[in-house]
Structure formats: structure tokens, C-alpha cells
C-alpha positions as CSV (number, residue, x, y, z in Angstrom):
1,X,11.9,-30.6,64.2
2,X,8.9,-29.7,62.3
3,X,8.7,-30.3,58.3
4,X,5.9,-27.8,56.8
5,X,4.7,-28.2,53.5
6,X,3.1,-24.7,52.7
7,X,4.4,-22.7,49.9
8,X,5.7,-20.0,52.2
9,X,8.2,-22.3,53.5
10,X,9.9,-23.5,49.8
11,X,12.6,-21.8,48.8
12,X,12.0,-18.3,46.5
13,X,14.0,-20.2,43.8
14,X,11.2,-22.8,43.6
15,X,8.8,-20.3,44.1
16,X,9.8,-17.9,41.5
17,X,9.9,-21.3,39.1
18,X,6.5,-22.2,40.2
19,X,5.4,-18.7,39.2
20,X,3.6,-18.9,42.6
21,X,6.0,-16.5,44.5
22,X,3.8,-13.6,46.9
23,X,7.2,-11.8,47.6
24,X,7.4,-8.4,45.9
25,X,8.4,-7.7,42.3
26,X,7.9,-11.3,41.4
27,X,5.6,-12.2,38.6
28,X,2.2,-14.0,40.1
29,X,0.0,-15.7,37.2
30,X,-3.4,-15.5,36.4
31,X,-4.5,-19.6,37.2
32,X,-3.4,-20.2,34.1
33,X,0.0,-21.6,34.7
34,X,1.4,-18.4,32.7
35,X,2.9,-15.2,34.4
36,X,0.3,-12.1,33.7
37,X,3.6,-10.4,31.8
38,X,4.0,-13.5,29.4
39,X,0.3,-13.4,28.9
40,X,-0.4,-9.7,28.1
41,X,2.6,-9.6,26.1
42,X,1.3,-12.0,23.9
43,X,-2.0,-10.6,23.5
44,X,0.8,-7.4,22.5
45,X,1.8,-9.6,19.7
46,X,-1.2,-11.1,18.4
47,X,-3.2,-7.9,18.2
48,X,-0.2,-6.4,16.1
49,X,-0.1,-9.2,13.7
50,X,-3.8,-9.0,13.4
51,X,-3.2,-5.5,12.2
52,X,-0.1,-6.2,9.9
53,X,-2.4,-8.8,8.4
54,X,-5.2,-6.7,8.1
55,X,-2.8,-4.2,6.3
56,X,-1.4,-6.8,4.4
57,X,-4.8,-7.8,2.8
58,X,-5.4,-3.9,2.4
59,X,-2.4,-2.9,-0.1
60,X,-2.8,-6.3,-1.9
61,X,-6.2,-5.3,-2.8
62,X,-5.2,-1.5,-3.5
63,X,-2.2,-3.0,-5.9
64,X,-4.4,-5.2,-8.0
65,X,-6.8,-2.7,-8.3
66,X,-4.0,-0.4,-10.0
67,X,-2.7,-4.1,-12.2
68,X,-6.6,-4.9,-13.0
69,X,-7.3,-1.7,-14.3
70,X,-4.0,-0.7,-15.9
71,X,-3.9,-3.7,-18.7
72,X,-1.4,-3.8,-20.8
73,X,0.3,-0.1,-19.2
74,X,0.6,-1.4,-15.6
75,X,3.9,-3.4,-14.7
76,X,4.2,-6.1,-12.1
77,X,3.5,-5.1,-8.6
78,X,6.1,-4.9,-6.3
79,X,5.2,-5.0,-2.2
80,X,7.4,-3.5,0.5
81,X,7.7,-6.3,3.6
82,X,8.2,-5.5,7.6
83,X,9.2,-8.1,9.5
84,X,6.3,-8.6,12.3
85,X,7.1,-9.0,16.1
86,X,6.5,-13.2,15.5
87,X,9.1,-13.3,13.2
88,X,7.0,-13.2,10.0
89,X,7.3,-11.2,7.0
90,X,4.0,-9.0,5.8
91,X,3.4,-6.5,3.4
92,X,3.2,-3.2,4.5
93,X,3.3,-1.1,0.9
94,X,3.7,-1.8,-2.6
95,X,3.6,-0.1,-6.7
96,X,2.7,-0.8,-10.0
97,X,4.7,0.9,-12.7
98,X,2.4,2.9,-15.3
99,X,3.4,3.8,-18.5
100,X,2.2,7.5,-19.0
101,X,4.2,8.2,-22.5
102,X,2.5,9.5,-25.0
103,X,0.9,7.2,-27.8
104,X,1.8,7.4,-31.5
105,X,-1.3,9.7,-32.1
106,X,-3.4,12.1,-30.1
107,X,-6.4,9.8,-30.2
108,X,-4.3,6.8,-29.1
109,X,-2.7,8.9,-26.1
110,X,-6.3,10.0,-25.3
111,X,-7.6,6.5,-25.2
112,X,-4.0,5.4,-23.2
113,X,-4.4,8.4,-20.7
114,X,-8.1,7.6,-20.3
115,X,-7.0,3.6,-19.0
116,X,-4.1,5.5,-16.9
117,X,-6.8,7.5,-14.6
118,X,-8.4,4.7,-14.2
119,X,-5.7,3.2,-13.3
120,X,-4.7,5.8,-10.9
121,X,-8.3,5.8,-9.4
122,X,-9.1,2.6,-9.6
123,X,-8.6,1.7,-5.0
124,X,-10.7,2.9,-3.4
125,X,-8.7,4.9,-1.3
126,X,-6.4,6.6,-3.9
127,X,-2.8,7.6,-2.3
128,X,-1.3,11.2,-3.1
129,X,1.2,9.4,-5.5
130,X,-2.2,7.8,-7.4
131,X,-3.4,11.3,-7.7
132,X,-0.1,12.9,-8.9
133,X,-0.4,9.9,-11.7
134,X,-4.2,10.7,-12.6
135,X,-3.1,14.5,-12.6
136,X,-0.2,13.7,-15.3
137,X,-2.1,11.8,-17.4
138,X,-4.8,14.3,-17.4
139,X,-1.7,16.7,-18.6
140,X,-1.1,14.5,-21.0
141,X,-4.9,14.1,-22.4
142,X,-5.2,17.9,-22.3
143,X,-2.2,18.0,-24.7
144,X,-3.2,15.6,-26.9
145,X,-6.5,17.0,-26.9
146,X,-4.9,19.8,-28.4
147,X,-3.5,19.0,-30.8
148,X,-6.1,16.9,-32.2
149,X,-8.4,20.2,-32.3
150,X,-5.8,21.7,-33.9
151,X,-4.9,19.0,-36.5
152,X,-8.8,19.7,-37.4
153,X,-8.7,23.3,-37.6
154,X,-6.0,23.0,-40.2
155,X,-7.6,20.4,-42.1
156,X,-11.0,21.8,-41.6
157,X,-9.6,25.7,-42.9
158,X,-9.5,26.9,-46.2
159,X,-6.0,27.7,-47.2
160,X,-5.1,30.7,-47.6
161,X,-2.0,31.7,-49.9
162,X,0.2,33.9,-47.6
163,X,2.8,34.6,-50.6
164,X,1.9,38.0,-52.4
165,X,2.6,38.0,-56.1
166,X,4.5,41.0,-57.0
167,X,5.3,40.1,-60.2
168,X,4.7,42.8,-63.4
């Protein structure tokens, strides 16, 4: 009897354990020690964290924008979270509540509509919902503009008495 040592001769369970198995549709590895599989998979993995992080950073910045520039009219920012494919939870989205009502006066709506576009505008890659806001406060200025023209055109006009005297 004849004892060989070469891998062809262990048995494929030790084989497929050593990941050094030749026989078809068996994993072989790459010299690392690691089946190919295992290895691309994880390069899968970290290239789509390095993108949810990447995002992550993205709408952080594009939310404080909107809570910089919105003072005392933006609320707190609120982020929407995936769960990434290493288990981890990233931001993905997020808002920041604007108050658009009107002020007291014209001129203090037009200076609070002014800070609300700016608001709106203030990422540099406004979404359609940060135009939609910078539209409605523009609504809003354009009323209040308005009415302040037209508070000064009655104060500004002589008065004229409408009532006709018919008196004898």
C-alpha cells in the first residue's frame, strides 16, 4: 500500500474546507486564504457603504445649509436613515421645517420671506421641494408687496369726499 500526500488524494470535504478544491463548482481562492466569492462580495459592501457615507455627508451639509440660513424660521432637522448592507444605519434624506406665514406687517413679511428664499436656496443643489418653498415665499413677498404699495397710495392720495350734498 501506497500513502500519497498530494491534495488530489484528500478527501473533497477537506478540500472544499481548505478552499483548495480543483473539482468543478467549488470556490478556488485568490492566494489569499479567502474564496474569490467572499472577496468580491466584500469589495460589494465596502463600495456601497463608501457611497451611503458619501450621501450621508451630502444631505447633512444640504440640511444645515437650509438651518444656517433659516435662523430663527427654520425648525430642527430631521434625517431619514437606511440601514446599510454592514448593518449600520446612514442617512439617506432629511427636512427642516420653515415657517412661511405671513408677518404682522407687509415689511416684516417681506423681510421674513426674503430669509425664507434664502433659506430655500441656500444648498447648493436645491431639491424641487426647496424650489416649491422659494416659489411660496415669493407669493407671499409679492402680496405683501402689495399691499404695502397700496397702503401708500391711500396715504399718499388726496381724499376725495365721495358723499354728494343734496341738501337745500
Amino acid at each position: 500500500m501506497r500513502i500519497d500526500t498530494t491534495p488530489s488524494s484528500l478527501s473533497p470535504a477537506y478540500q472544499e474546507r481548505a478552499g483548495s478544491s480543483k473539482e468543478p463548482g467549488k470556490r478556488s481562492n485568490n492566494g489569499s486564504g479567502q474564496p474569490v466569492a467572499d472577496k468580491a462580495r466584500q469589495e460589494k459592501v465596502k463600495q456601497q457603504v463608501q457611497g451611503l457615507k458619501a450621501e450621508e455627508q451630502k444631505v447633512k451639509a444640504h440640511e444645515m445649509a437650509h438651518k444656517g440660513a433659516g435662523g430663527e424660521y427654520a425648525g430642527a432637522i430631521r434625517y431619514q436613515y437606511a440601514t446599510g448592507p454592514d448593518g449600520q444605519a446612514y442617512i439617506v434624506g432629511g427636512e427642516v421645517s420653515i415657517d412661511i406665514s405671513e408677518g404682522k406687517t407687509p415689511e416684516e413679511t417681506l423681510r421674513k420671506m426674503e430669509q425664507v428664499k434664502r433659506a430655500a436656496m441656500a444648498p447648493a443643489d436645491p431639491s424641487p421641494q426647496d424650489n416649491s418653498v422659494a416659489s411660496a415665499a415669493t407669493r407671499i413677498e409679492q402680496k405683501a408687496r402689495y399691499e404695502l404699495m397700496k397702503a401708500n397710495y391711500e396715504k399718499d392720495s388726496p381724499q376725495t369726499d365721495k358723499h354728494i350734498d343734496t341738501s337745500v
